[in-house]
ROMIMI-786244 format. One record per residue (C-alpha): residue number from 1; x, y, z. Coordinates in Angstrom, 2 decimals, padded with zeros to 5 digits. Each point is the difference from the previous one (the first is absolute). Layout:
<atoms>
  seq       px       py       pz
  NUM        X        Y        Z
...
</atoms>
This chain:
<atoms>
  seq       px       py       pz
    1   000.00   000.00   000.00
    2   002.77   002.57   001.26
    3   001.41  -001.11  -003.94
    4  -003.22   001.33  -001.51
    5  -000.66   003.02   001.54
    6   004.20   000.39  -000.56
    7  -000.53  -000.36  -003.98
    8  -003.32   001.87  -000.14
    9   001.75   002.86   001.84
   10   003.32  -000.10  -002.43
   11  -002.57  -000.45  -003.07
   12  -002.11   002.93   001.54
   13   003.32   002.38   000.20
   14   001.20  -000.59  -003.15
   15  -002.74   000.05  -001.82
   16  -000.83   003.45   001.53
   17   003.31   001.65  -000.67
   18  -000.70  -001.44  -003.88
   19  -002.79   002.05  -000.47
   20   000.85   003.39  -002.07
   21  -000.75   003.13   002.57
   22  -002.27   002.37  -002.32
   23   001.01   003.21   001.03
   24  -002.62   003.61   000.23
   25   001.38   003.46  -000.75
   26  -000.92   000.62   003.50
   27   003.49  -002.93   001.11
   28   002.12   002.52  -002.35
   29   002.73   001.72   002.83
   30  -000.74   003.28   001.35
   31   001.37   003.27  -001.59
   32  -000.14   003.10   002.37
   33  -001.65   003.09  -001.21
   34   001.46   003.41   000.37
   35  -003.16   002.34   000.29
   36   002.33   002.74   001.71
   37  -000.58   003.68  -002.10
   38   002.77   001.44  -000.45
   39  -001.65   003.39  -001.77
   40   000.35   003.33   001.44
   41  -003.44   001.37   001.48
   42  -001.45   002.10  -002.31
   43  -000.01   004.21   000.84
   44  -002.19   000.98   002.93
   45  -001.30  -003.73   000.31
   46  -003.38   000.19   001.86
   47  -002.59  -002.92   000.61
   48  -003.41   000.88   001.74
   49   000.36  -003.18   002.44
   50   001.58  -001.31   002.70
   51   001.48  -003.09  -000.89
   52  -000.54  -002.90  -002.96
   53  -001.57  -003.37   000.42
   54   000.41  -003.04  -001.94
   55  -002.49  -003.23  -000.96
   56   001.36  -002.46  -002.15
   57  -002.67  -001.20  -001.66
   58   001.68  -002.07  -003.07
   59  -001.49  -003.25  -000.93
   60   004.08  -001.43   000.64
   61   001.37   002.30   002.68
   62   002.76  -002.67   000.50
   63   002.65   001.50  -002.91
   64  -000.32   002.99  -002.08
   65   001.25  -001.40  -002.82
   66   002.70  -002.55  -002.39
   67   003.99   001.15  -000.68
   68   002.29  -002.03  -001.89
   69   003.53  -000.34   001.70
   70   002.94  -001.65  -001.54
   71   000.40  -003.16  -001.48
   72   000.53  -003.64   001.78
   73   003.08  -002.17  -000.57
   74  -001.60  -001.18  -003.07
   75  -000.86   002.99  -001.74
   76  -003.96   000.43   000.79
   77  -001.30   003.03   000.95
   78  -000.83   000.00   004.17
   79  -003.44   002.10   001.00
   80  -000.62   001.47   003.45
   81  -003.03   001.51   001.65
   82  -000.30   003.71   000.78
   83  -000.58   000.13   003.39
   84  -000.15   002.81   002.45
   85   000.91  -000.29   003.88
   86  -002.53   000.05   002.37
   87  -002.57   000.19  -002.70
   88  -000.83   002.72  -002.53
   89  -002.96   001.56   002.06
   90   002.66   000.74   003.13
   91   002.98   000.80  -002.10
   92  -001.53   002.28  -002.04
   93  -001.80   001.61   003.27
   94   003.12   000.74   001.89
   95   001.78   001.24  -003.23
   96  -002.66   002.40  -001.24
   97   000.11   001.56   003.73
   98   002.84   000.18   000.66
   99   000.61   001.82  -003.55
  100  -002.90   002.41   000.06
  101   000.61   000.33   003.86
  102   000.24   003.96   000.03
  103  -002.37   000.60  -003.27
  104  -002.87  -001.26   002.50
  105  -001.79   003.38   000.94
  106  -003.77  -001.36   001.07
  107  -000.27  -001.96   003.69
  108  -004.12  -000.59  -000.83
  109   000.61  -001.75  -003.35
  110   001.88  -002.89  -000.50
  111   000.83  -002.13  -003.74
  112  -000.62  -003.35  -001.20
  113   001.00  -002.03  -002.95
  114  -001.63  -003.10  -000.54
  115   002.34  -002.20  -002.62
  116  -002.00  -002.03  -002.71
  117   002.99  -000.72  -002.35
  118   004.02   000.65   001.01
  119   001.73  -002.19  -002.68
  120   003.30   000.52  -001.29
  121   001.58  -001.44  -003.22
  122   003.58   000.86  -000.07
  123   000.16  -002.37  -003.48
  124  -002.38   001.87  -001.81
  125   000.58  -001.21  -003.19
  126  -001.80  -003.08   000.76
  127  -003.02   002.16   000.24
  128   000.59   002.75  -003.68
  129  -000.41  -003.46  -001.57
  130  -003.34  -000.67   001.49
  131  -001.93   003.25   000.24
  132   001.14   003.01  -002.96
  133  -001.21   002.49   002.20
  134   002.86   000.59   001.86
  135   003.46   001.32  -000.55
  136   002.22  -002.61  -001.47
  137   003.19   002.27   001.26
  138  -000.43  -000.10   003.68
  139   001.85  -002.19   002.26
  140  -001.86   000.18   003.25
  141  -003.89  -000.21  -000.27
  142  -002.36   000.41   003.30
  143  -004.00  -001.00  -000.12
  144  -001.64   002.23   002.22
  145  -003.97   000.49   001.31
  146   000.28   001.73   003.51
  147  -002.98   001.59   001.64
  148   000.12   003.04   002.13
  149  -002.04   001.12   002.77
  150   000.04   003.07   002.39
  151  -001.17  -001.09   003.64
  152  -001.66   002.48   002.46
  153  -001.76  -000.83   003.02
  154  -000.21  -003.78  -000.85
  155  -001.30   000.63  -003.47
  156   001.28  -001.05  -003.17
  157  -000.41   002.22  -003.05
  158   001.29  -001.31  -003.49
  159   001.66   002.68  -001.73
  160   002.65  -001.46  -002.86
  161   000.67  -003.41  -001.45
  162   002.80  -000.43  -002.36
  163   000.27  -003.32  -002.23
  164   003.28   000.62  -001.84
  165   002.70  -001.82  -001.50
  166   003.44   002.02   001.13
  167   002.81  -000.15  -003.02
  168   003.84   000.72   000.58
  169   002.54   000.15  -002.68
  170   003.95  -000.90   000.06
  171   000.85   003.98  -000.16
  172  -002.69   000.97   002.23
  173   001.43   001.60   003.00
  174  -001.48  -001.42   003.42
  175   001.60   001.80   003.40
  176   001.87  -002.94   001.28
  177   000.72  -001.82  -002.90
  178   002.52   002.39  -001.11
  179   002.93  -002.91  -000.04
  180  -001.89  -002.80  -000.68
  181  -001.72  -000.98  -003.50
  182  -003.36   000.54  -000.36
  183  -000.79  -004.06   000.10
  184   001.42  -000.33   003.24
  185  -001.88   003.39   001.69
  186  -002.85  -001.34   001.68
  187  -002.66   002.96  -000.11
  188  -002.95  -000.96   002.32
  189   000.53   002.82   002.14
  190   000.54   002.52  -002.36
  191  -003.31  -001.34  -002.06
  192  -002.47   001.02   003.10
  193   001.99   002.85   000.87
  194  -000.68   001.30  -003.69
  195  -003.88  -000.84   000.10
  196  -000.49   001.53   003.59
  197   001.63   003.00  -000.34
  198  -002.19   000.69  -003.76
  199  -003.01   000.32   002.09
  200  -001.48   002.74   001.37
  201  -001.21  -000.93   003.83
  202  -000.43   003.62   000.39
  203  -003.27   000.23  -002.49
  204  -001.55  -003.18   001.81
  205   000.83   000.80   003.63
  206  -001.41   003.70  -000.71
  207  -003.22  -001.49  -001.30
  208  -000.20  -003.37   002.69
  209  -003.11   001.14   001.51
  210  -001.90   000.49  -002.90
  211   001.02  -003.49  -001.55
  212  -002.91  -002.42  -000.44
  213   001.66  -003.23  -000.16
  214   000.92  -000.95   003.24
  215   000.58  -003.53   001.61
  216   001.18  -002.02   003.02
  217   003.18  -002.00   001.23
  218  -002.80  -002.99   000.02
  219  -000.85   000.63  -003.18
  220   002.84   000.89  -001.94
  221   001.95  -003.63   001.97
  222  -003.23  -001.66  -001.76
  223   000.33   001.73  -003.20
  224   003.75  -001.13  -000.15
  225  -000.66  -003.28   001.21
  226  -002.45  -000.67  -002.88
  227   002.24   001.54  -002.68
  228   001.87  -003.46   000.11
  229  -002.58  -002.19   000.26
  230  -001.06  -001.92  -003.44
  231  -001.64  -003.39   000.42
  232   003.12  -001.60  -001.56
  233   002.32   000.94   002.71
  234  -002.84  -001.36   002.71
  235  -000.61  -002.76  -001.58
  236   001.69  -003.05   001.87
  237  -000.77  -002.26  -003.25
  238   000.53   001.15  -003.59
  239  -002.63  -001.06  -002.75
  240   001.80  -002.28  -002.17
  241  -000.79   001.32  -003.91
  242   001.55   002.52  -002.41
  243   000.50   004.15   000.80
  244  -000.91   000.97  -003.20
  245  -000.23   004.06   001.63
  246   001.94   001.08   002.79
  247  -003.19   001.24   001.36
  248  -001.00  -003.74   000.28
  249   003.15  -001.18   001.90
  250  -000.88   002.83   002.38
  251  -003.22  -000.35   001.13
  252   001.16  -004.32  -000.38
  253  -002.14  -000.88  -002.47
  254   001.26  -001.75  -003.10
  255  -002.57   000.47  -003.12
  256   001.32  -003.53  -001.26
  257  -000.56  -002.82   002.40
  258   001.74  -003.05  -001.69
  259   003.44   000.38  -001.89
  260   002.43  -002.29  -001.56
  261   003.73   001.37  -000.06
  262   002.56  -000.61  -002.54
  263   004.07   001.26   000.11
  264   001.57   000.69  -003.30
  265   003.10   000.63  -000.93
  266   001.01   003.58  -001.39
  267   003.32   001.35  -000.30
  268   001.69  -002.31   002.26
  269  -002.90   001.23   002.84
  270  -002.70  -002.40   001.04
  271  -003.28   001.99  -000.58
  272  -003.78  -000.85   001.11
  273  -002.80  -000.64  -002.13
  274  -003.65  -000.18   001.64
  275  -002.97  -001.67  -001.03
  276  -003.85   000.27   001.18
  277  -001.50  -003.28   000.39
  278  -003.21   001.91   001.04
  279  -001.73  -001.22  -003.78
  280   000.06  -002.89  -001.83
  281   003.36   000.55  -001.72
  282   003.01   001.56   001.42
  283   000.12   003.42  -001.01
  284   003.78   001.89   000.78
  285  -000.44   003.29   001.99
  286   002.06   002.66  -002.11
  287   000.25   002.20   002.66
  288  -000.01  -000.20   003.80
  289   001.39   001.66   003.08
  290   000.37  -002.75   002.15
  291  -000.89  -003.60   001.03
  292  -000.52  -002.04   003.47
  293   000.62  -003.77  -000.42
  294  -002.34  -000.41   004.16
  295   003.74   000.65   001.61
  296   001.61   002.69  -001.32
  297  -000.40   003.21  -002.32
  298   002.22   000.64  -003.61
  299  -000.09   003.41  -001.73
  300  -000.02  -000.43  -003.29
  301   002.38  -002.18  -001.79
  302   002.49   000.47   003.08
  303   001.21  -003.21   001.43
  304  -000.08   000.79   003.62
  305  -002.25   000.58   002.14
  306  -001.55   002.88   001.80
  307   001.28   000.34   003.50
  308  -002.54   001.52   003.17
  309   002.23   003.46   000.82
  310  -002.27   001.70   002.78
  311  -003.69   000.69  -002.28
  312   001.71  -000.30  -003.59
  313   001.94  -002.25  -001.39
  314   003.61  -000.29  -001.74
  315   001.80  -002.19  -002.01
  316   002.87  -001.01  -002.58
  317   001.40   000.17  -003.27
  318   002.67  -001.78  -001.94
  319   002.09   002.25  -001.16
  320   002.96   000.06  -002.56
  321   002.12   002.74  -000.98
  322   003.66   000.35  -002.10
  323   000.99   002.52   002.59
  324   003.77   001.67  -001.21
  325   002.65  -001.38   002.51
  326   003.73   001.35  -000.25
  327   003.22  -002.38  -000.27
  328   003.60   000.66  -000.02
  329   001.63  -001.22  -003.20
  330   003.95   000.32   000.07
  331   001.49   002.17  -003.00
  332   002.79   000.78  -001.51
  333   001.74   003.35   001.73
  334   002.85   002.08  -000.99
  335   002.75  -000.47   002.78
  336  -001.46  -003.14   002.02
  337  -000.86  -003.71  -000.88
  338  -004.08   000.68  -000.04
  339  -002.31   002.44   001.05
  340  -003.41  -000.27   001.34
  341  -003.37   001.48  -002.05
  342  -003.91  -000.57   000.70
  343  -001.82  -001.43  -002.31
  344  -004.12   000.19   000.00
  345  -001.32  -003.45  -000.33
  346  -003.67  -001.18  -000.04
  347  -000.13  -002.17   002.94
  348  -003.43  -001.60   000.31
  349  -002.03   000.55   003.63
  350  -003.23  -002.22   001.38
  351  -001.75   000.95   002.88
  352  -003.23  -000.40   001.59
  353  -001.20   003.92  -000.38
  354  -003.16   001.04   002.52
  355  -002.69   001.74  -000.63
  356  -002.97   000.81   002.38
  357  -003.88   000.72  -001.34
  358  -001.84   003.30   001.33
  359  -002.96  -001.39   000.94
  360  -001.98   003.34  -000.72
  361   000.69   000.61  -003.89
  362   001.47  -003.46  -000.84
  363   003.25   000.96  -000.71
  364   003.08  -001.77   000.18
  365   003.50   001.89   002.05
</atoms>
């Protein structure tokens, strides 16, 4: 007996370290975010509050975001998340007061931003090739939608929201980045700093009283709250079926119950083909957003799955790229044996590159 349970426990073990470990963006290490401004106050810098609150209210408030760093011992490209210490809602709190510290000028009033989207894509070409509205030349791109409030007497009045994508090129000047290239500046700070200080808190806080809309803590931690809350990301169990919309994948509810999959090869990729089985004959589905085989959820042709990250979801793409790479070649030098010059070669990079899904317009960071 002792013999059994001996070999059950050695198959057990080894059988368990056999299996592949699918990793989640959300294993990738840890890269620290500097949200520091380093920008002068502007002239005569006044604020009509008395100090600036923070709620986080992100669907992911766990990273703000993907960088790639370096390259591993076999050439592939590494990825990191963006994360900020602490948090982002009490980082960015103690930053913006301590920076705005002596512009505060109203003791009755107080500030609050409420973040929807804080997502920063310091590989932005990634994203030129997806969506043609944005500039192609910028190196450092950061998705925006904050909301701001002005507080009196424990009453919250909406006055600004900005939903903005923030664009920095590599000979844009940003205070602080003065020695460092424009890929390696990390602008967070400097972002809010540039949206807070282009609105005028003056006009509002002059005109507070006579402001209709008007609301609660209660309600505004119950408006938030909700903001993240589509039926896929309470749903315990996904409906099995095809996503032909990413409406339906949202609210979890697949317009095509039965499916039959297919892979194909295409340019040395394996790609998926999809079927509905819902009729008679098998009829392929020329265009779909996603699929659930009753365990997990695909986007697209993509061949891994989506991955829970707070109340959205994130996931991975093969990647290949013929990234240049320099090498010393010896040559021929006047006075010694050889010299040394670097030559560009395309070296060719793979590497799992993440990408997370903003639940609210369905697109993919």
């Amino acid at each position: 007996m002792r013999i059994s349970c001996l070999l059950l426990l050695m198959f057990h073990f080894f059988f368990v370290q056999a299996q592949p470990h699918e990793i989640s963006p959300g294993d990738l290490k840890d890269f620290p975010a500097d949200i520091s401004i380093y920008s002068p106050l502007p002239p005569g810098c006044k604020l009509p509050v008395s100090s600036i609150h923070i709620i986080d209210s992100r669907a992911d408030t766990s990273k703000i975001g993907f960088i790639k760093k370096n390259l591993d011992s076999r050439g592939n490209k590494l990825y990191k998340k963006i994360v900020v210490e602490g948090g982002l809602a009490n980082g960015m709190e103690t930053m913006l007061n301590r920076h705005y510290a002596s512009c505060f000028s109203n003791d009755s009033i107080k500030l609050l931003i409420v973040i929807k989207r804080f997502w920063a894509d310091p590989n932005p070409n990634r994203q030129a090739q997806r969506q043609g509205s944005i500039n192609r030349e910028s190196v450092f791109d950061m998705y925006l939608k904050l909301e701001f409030f002005l507080e009196k007497d424990k009453l919250f009045y909406p006055v600004k929201r900005a939903d903005t994508l923030f664009q920095t090129g590599e000979d844009e000047f940003i205070p602080g980045c003065a020695d460092r290239k424009m890929r390696e500046c990390q602008i967070y700070g400097y972002a809010i700093s540039k949206i807070v200080e282009g609105i005028d808190f003056h006009y509002y806080a002059r005109r507070l009283d006579k402001l209709k809309n008007k609301i609660t803590k209660d309600a505004l931690d119950s408006f938030n709250r909700k903001y993240n809350e589509y039926p896929v990301v309470k749903a315990s169990i996904l409906n099995k079926g095809v996503y032909v919309t990413f409406d339906e994948f949202r609210n979890n509810r697949p317009s095509i119950s039965n499916y039959r999959m297919e892979k194909h090869q295409k340019n040395n990729r394996s790609m998926v083909v999809l079927y509905s089985t819902d009729m008679t004959e098998s009829e392929r589905i020329p265009k779909f957003w996603g699929y659930c085989d009753g365990a997990r959820v695909y986007c697209g042709f993509i061949q891994h799955p989506l991955f829970r990250a707070g109340n959205t979801f994130e996931f991975f793409i093969d990647k290949t790229a013929y990234d240049p790479i320099y090498v010393p070649v010896p040559v021929p030098t006047a006075g010694l044996p050889f010299g040394f010059l670097d030559v560009s070669i395309d070296a060719m990079a793979e590497s799992l590159e993440p990408f997370q899904i903003d639940m609210e317009t369905g697109k993919i960071f």
